[in-house]
TORFIMAR-640844 format. One record per residue (C-alpha): x, z, y; residue in one letter. Coordinates in steps of 0.001 Angstrom, whole numbers, plus 500000, padded with zeros to 6 digits. Example, Ala and Ser with C-alpha at 12.3 -4.5 7.8 and 13.67 -1.06 7.14 Angstrom:
BEGIN
<<512300 507800 495500> 'A'>
<<513670 507140 498940> 'S'>
END
This chain:
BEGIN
<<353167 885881 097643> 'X'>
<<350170 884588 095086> 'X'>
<<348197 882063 096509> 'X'>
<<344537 882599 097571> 'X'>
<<343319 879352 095438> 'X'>
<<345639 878259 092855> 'X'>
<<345843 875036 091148> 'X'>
<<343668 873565 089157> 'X'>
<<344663 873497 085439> 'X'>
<<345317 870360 084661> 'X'>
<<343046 869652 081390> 'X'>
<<343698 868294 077783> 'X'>
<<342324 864488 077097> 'X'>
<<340979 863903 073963> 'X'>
<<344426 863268 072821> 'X'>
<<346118 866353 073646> 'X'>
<<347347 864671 076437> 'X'>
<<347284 866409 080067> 'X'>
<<345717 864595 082569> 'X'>
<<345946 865014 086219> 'X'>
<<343540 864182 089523> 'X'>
<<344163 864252 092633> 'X'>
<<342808 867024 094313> 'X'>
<<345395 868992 090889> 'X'>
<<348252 866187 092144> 'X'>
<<348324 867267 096012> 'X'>
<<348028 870834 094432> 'X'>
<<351197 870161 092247> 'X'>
<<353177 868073 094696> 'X'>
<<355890 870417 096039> 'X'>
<<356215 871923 092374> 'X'>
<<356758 868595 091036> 'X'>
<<359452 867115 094019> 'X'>
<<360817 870644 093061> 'X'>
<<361362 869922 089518> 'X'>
<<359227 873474 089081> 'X'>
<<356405 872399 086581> 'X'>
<<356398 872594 083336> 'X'>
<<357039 869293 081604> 'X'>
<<353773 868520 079933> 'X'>
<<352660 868717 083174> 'X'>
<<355112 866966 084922> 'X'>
<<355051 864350 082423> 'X'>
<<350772 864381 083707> 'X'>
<<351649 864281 087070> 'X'>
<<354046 861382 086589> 'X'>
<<351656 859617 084072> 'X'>
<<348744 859941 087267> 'X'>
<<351634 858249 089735> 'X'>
<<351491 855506 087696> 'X'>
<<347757 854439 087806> 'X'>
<<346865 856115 091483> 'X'>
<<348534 854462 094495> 'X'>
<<346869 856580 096913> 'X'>
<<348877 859520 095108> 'X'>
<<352185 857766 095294> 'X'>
<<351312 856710 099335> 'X'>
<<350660 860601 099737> 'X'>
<<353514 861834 097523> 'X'>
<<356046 859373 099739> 'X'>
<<354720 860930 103027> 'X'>
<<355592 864324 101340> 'X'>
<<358957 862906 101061> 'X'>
<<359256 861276 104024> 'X'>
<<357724 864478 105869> 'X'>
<<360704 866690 103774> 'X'>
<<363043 864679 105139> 'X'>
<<362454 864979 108520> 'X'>
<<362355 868374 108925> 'X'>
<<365988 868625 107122> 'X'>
<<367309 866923 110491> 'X'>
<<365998 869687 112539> 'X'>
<<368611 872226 113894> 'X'>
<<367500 876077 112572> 'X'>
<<366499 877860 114588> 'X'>
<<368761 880894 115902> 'X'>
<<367917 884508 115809> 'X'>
<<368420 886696 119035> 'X'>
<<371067 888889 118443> 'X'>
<<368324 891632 119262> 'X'>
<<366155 890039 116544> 'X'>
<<368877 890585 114186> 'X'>
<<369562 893925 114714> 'X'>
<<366019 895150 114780> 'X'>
<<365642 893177 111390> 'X'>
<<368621 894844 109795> 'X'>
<<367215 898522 110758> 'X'>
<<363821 897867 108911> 'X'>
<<365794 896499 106200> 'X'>
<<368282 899261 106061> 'X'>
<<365413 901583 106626> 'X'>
<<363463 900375 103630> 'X'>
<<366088 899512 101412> 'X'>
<<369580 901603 102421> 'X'>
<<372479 900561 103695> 'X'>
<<373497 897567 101429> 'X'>
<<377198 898304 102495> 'X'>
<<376559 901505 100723> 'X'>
<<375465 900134 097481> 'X'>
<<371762 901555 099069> 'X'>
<<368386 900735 096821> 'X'>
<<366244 902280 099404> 'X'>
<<362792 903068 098516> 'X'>
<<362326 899806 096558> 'X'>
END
């Protein structure tokens, strides 16, 4: 899935250095408690934590909001669910029992 409004870049200081703001940092978030970005701008991201305390408030509520969702039971699929699931996917794809590619 591509998102409708990607990140903002973060840009080059006169240095050569990547800098960060906030509006790129809540962008970046996930990515970064991921360990998904790139390190130079990782390294930005982490170099931003260190001067913005607003950023580190928000990025602990990300944490703290992570958290609490892992302590939720998943949810279970009807057994109907399931079934009707599996038929799409077989239809699309073939039986995967069978080694099937489907149409994909």
């Amino acid at each position: 899935m591509v998102a409708e409004n990607p990140a903002p870049a973060p840009r080059a200081a006169a240095d050569d250095v990547l800098e960060v703001a906030c509006q790129e940092f809540v962008e970046l978030v996930t990515e970064h408690l991921e360990g998904a970005l790139p390190e130079p701008v990782d390294r930005a991201v982490r170099a931003h934590l260190e001067l913005c305390d607003p950023c580190v408030v928000y990025l602990e509520q990300v944490r703290s909001t992570a958290a609490a969702l892992r302590t939720l039971p998943l949810p279970t699929l009807p057994a109907a669910a399931r079934e009707r699931l599996l038929d799409v996917f077989t239809a699309l794809h073939g039986d995967p029992a069978e080694g099937g590619t489907g149409s994909s």
